[in-house]
MARFITOR-781316 format. One record per residue: x, y, z of N, C-alpha, C in turn; residue in one letter. Coordinates in steps of 0.02 Angstrom, whole numbers. Example, Ala and Ser with C-alpha at 12.3 -4.5 7.8 and 13.67 -1.06 7.14 Angstrom:
2
(node (660,-284,390),(615,-225,390),(660,-165,390),'a')
(node (642,-112,354),(684,-53,357),(645,2,394),'s')
END
This chain:
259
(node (-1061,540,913),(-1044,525,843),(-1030,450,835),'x')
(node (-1053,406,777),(-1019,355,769),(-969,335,731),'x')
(node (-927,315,787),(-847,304,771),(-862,257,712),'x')
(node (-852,250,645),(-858,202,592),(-775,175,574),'x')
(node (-793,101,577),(-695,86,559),(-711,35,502),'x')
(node (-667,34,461),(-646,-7,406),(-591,-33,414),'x')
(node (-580,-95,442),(-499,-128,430),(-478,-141,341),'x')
(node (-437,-100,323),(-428,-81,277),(-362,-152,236),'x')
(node (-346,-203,279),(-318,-250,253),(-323,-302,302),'x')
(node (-353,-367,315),(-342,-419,346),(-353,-465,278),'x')
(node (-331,-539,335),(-333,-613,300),(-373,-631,339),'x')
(node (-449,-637,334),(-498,-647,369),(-502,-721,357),'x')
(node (-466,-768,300),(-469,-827,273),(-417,-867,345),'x')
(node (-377,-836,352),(-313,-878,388),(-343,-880,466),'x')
(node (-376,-842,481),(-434,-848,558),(-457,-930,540),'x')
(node (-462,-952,599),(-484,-1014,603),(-579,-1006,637),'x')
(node (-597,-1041,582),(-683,-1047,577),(-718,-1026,637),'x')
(node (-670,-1045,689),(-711,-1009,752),(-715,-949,781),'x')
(node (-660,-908,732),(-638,-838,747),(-655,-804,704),'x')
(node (-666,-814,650),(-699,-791,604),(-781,-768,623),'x')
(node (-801,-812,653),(-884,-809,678),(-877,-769,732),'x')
(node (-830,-762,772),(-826,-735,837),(-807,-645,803),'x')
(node (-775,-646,769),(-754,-566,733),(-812,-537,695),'x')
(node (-848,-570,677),(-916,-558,625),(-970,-558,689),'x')
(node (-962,-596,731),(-1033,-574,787),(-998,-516,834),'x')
(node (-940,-497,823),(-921,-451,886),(-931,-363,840),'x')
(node (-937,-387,786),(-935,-313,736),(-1007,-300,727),'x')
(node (-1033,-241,727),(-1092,-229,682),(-1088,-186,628),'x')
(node (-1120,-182,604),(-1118,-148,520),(-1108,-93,536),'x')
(node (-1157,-66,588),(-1169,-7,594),(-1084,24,608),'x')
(node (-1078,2,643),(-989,37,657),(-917,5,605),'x')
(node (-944,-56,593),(-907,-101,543),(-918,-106,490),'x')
(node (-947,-64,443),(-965,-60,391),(-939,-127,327),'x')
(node (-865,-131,332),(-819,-160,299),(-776,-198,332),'x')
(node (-740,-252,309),(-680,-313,303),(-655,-306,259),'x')
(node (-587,-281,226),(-548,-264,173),(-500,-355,189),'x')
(node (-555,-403,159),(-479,-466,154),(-459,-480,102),'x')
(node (-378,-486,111),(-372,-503,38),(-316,-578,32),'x')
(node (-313,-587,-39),(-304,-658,-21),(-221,-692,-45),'x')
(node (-205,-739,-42),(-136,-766,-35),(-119,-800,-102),'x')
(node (-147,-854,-108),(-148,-894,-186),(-227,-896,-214),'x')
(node (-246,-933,-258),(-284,-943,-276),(-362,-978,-221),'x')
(node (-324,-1035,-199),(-384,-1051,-135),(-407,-1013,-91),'x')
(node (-367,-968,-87),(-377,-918,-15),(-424,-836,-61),'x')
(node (-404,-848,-129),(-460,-799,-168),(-523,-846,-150),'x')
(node (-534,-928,-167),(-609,-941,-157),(-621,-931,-88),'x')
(node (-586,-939,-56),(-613,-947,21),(-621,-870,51),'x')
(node (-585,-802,8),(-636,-754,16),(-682,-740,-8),'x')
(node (-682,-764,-75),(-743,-754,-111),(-834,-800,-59),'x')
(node (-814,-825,-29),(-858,-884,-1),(-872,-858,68),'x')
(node (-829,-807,100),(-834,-763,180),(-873,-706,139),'x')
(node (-852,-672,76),(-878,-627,53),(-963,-649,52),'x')
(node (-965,-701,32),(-1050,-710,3),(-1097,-736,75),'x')
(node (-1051,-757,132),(-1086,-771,193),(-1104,-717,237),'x')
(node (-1033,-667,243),(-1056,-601,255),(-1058,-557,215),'x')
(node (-1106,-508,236),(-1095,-442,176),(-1039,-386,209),'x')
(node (-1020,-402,279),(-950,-347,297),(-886,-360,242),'x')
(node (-877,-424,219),(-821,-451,214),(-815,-420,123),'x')
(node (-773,-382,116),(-761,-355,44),(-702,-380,20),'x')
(node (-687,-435,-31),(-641,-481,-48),(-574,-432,-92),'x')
(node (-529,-436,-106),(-467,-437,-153),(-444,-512,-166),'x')
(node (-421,-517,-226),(-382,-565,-259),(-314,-570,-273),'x')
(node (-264,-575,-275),(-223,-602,-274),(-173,-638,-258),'x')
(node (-101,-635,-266),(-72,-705,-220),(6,-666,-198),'x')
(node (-1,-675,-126),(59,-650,-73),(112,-655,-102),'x')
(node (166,-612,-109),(256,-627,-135),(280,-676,-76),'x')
(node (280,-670,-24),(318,-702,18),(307,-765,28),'x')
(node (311,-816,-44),(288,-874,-18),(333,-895,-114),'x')
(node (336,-977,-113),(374,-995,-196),(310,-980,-241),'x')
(node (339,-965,-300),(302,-925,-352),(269,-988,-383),'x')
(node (188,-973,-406),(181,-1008,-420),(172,-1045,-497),'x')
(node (167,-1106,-516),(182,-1113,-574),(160,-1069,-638),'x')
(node (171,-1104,-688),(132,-1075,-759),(67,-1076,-782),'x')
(node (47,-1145,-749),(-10,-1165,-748),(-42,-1148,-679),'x')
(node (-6,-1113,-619),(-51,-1109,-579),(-90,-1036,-577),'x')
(node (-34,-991,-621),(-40,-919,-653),(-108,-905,-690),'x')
(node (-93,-960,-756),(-152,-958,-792),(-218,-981,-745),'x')
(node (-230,-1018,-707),(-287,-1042,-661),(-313,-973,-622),'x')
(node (-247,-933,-593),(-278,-901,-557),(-307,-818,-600),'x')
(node (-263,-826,-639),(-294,-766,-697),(-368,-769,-705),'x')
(node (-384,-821,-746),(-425,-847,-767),(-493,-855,-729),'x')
(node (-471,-891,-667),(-519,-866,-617),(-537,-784,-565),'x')
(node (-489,-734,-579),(-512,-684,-567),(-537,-655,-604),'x')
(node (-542,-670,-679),(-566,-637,-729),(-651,-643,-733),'x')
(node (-659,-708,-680),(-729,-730,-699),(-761,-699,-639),'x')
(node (-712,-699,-598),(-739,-641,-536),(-740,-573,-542),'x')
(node (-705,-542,-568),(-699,-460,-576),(-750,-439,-526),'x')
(node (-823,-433,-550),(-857,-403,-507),(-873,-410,-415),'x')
(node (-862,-472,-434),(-856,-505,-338),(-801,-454,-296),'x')
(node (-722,-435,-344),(-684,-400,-307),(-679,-359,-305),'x')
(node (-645,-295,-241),(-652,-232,-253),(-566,-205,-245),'x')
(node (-535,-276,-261),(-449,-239,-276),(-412,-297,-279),'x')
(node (-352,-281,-327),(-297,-328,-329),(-260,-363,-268),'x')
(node (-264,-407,-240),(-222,-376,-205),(-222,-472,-154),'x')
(node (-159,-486,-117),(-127,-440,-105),(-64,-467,-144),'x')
(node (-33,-418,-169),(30,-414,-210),(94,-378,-197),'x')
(node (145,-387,-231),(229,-372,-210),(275,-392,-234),'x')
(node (335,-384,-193),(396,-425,-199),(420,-431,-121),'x')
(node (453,-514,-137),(466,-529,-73),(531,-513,-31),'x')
(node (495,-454,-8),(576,-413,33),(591,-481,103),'x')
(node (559,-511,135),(550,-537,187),(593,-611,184),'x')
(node (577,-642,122),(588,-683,100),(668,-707,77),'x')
(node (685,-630,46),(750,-623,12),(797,-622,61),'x')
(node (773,-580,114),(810,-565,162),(812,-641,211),'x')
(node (798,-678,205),(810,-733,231),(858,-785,173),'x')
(node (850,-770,118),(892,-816,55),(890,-754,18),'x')
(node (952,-736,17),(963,-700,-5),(983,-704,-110),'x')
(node (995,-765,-105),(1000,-800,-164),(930,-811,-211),'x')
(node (870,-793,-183),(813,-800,-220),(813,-738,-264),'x')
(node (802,-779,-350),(799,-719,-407),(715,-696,-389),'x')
(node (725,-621,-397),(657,-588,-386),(626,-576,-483),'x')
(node (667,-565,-528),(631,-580,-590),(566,-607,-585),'x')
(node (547,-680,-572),(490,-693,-566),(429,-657,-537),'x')
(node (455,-647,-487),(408,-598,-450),(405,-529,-477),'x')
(node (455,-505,-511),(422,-450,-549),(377,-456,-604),'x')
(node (381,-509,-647),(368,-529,-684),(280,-546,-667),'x')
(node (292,-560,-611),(215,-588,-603),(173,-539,-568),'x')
(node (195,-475,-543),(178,-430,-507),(148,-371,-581),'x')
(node (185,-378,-639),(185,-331,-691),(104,-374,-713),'x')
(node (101,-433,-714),(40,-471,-731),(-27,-448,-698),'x')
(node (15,-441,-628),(-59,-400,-598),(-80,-339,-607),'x')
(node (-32,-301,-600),(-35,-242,-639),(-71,-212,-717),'x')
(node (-73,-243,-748),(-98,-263,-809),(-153,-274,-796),'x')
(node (-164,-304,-757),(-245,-356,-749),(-285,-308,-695),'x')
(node (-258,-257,-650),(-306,-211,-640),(-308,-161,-665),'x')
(node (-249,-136,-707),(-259,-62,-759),(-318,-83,-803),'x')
(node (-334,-145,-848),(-388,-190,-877),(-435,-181,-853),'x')
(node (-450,-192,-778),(-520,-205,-753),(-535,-140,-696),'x')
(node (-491,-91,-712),(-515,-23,-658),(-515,-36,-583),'x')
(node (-480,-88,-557),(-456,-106,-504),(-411,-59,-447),'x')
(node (-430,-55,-391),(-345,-36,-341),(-318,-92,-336),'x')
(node (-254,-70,-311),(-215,-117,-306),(-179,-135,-237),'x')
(node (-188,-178,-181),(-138,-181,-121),(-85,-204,-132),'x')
(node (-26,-180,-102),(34,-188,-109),(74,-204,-38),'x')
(node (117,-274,-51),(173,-275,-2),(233,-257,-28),'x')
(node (239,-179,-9),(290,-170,-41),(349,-136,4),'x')
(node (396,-143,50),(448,-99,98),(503,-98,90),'x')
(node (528,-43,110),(591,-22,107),(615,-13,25),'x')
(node (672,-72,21),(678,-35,-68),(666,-48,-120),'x')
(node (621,-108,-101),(576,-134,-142),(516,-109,-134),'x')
(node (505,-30,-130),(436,-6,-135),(463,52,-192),'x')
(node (526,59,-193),(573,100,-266),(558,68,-330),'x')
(node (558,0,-305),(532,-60,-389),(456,-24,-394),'x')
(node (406,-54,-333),(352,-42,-352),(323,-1,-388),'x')
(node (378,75,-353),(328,128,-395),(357,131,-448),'x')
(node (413,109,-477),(448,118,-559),(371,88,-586),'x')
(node (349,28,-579),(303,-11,-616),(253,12,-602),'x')
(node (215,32,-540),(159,101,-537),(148,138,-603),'x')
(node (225,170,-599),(226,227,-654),(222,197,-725),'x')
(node (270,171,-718),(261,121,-797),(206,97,-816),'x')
(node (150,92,-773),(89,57,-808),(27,110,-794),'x')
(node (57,165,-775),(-7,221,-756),(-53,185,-713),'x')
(node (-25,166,-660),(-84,153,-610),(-74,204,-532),'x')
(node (-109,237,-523),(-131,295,-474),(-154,242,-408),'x')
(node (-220,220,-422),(-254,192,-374),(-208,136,-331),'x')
(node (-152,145,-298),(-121,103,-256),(-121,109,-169),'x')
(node (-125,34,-147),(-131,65,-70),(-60,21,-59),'x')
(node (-27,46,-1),(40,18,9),(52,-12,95),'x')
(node (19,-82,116),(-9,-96,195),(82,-101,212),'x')
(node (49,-81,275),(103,-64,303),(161,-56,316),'x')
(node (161,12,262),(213,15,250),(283,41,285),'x')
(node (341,41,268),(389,39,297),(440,57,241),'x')
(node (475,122,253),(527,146,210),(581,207,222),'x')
(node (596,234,169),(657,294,176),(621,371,160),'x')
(node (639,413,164),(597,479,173),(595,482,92),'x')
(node (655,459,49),(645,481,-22),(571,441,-47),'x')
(node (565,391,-26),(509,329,-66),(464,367,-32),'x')
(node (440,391,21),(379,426,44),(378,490,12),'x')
(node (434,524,14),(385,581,-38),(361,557,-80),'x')
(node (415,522,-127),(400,498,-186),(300,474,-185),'x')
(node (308,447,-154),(229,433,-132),(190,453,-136),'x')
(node (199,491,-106),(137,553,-79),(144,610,-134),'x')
(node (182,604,-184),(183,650,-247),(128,608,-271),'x')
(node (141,558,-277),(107,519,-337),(38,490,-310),'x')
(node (-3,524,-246),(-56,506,-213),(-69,444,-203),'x')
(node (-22,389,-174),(-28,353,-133),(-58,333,-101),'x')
(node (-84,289,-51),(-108,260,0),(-66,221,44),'x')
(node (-60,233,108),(-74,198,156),(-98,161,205),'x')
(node (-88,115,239),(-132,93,296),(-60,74,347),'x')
(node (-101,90,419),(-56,85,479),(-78,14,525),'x')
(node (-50,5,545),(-70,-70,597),(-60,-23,680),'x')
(node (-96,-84,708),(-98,-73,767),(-7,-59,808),'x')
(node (11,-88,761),(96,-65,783),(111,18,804),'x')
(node (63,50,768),(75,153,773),(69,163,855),'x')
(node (44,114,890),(35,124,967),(115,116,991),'x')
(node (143,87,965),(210,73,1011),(276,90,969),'x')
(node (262,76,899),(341,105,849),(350,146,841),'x')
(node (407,197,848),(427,258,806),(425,254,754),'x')
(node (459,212,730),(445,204,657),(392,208,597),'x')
(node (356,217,648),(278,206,598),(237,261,642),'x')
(node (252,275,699),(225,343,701),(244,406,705),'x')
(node (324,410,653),(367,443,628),(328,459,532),'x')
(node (310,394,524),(293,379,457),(203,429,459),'x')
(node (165,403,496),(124,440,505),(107,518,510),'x')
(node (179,532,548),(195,607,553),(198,627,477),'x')
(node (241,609,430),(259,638,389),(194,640,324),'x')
(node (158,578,349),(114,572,282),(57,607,277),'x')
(node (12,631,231),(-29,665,244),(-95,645,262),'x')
(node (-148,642,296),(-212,609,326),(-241,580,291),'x')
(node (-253,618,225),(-302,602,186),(-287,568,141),'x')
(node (-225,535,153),(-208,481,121),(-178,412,156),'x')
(node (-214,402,207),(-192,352,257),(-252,309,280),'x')
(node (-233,246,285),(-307,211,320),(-279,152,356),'x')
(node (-332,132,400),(-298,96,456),(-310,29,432),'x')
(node (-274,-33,475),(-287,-101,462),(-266,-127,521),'x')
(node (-262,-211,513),(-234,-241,584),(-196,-294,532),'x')
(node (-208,-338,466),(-164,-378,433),(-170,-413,473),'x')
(node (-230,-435,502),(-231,-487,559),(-269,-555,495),'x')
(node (-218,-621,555),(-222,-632,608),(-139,-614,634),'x')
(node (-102,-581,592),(-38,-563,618),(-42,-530,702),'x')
(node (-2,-566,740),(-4,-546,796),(57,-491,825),'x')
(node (10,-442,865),(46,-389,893),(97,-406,974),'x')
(node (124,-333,953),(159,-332,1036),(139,-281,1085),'x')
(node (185,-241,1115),(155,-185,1158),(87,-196,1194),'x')
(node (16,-160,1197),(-20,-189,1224),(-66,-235,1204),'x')
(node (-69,-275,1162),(-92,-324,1120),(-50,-371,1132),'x')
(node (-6,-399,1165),(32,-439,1168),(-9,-506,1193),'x')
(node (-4,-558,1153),(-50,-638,1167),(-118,-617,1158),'x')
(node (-142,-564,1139),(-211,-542,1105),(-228,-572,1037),'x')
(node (-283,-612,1016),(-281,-608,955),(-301,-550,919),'x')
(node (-287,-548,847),(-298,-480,824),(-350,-474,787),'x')
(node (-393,-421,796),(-433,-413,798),(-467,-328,794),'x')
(node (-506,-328,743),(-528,-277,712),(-524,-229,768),'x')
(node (-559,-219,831),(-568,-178,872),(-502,-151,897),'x')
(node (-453,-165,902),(-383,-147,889),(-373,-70,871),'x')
(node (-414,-64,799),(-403,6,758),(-409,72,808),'x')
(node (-461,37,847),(-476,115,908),(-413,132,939),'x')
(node (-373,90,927),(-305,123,984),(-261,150,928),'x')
(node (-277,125,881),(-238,170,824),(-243,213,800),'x')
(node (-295,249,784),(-357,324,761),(-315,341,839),'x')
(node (-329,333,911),(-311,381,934),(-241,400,961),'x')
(node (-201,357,935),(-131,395,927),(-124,422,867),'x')
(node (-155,410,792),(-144,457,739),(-173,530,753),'x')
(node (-224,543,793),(-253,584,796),(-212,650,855),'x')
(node (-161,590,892),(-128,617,941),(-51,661,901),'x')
(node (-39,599,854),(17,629,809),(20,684,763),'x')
(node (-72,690,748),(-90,748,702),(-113,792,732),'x')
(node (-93,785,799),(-147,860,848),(-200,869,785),'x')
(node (-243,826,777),(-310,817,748),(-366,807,783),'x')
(node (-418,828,779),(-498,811,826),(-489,718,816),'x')
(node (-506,706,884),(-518,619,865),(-568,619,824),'x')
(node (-628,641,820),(-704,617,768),(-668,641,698),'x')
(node (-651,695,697),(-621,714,615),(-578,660,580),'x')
(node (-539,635,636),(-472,579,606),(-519,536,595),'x')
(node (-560,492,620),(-617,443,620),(-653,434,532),'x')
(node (-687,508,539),(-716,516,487),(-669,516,439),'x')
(node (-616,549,428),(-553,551,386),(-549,463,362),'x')
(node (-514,449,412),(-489,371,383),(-533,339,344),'x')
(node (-603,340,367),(-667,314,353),(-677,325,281),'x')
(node (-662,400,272),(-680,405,207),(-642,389,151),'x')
(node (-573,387,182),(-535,367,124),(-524,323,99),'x')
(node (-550,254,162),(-560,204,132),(-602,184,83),'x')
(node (-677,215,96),(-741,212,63),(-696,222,-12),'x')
(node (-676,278,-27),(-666,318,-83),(-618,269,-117),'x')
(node (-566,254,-82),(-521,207,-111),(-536,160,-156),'x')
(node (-591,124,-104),(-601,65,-133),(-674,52,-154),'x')
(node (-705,124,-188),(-759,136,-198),(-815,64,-185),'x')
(node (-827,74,-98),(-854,33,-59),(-946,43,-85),'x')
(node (-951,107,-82),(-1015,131,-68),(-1041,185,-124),'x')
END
């Protein structure tokens, strides 16, 4: 059977030019169908939009990371403006949030803005029939889905996520998405999270070039990664490995109506 994988969230932009070529000649279509990258600010939307049009693996998202200073009024309107002219180039919002990571380091940073600008995106893919990726953990994934709900948007994926048993049901009531990182090889935590969630609503990623530990440790990261992850989900779901395969596979397809 062929094992088919979709990394379902990287920053294929933040790879440096020589790794980028090296990840694109080490993949083939045939098994690699897809590159789910998505992007940070506005430059890092052109610079997927521009991997998108060099390769055809590379399937772009637009938007701009929470964990970084918000950006202006005018840098808002620029980047609106320019996804609007893209719509069709992208196949999801993303990536978007609030900055749990951030706060927790200054704890003094008002998140208003960032809701504020997260409700903007929101808006702008209920508009254009968009999914949406989300950095959203712990209890700032309680905000997310208030505004989920508030704006009737269904189609959400939530990368790797990280939370409390209430926010995961909550979740998985409201058909959710996930994606797992290569981390499910070595955390409880996430292959506790896995346990509880249901298959057919889960898909894998690496959020690379973020680097791993356990046996990936000084590895760069790298798509081929996912194989060690399918087979501990598959281990956690006393599931057929080819079924989990095909599973993930498809939910990504479907998600992000690839195909």
């Amino acid at each position: 059977m062929n094992r088919q994988v979709i990394d379902a969230h990287l920053h294929l932009d933040h790879y440096k030019e020589n790794e980028i070529e090296q990840i694109i000649r080490d993949l083939s279509i045939e098994s690699y169908p897809a590159l789910i990258s998505v992007s940070y600010h506005l430059q890092s939307c052109k610079q997927n939009l521009s991997l998108a049009r060099k390769h055809s693996q590379v399937k772009p998202a637009f938007g701009f990371h929470p964990e970084q200073k918000l950006p202006t009024e005018q840098e808002q309107q620029s980047l609106f403006q320019w996804m609007e002219e893209h719509v069709e180039d992208m196949v999801a919002v993303g990536e978007i949030g609030l900055p749990y990571y951030t706060r927790k380091e200054a704890p003094a940073l008002k998140i208003e803005g960032y809701i504020s600008l997260l409700e903007q995106f929101l808006v702008f893919a209920k508009k254009w029939n968009k999914p949406v990726v989300l950095h959203a953990v712990y209890e700032d994934a309680d905000l997310v889905c208030d505004l989920l709900e508030q704006h009737h948007i269904r189609n959400a994926h939530f990368h790797w996520f990280k939370g409390a048993d209430p926010t995961i049901e909550r979740m998985i009531r409201h058909g959710y998405l996930i994606s797992v990182t290569p981390d499910v090889v070595y955390e409880p935590e996430i292959q506790a999270l896995v346990k509880k969630y249901p298959l057919e609503k889960i898909m894998v990623e690496t959020d690379g070039p973020w680097p791993f530990e356990g046996p990936f440790k000084g590895m760069m990261t790298h798509p081929r990664m996912i194989h060690e992850s399918i087979k501990v989900i598959a281990e956690i779901k006393n599931e057929d490995l080819e079924g989990v395969y095909q599973q993930l596979y498809q939910n990504t397809i479907n998600f992000y109506k690839l195909y």
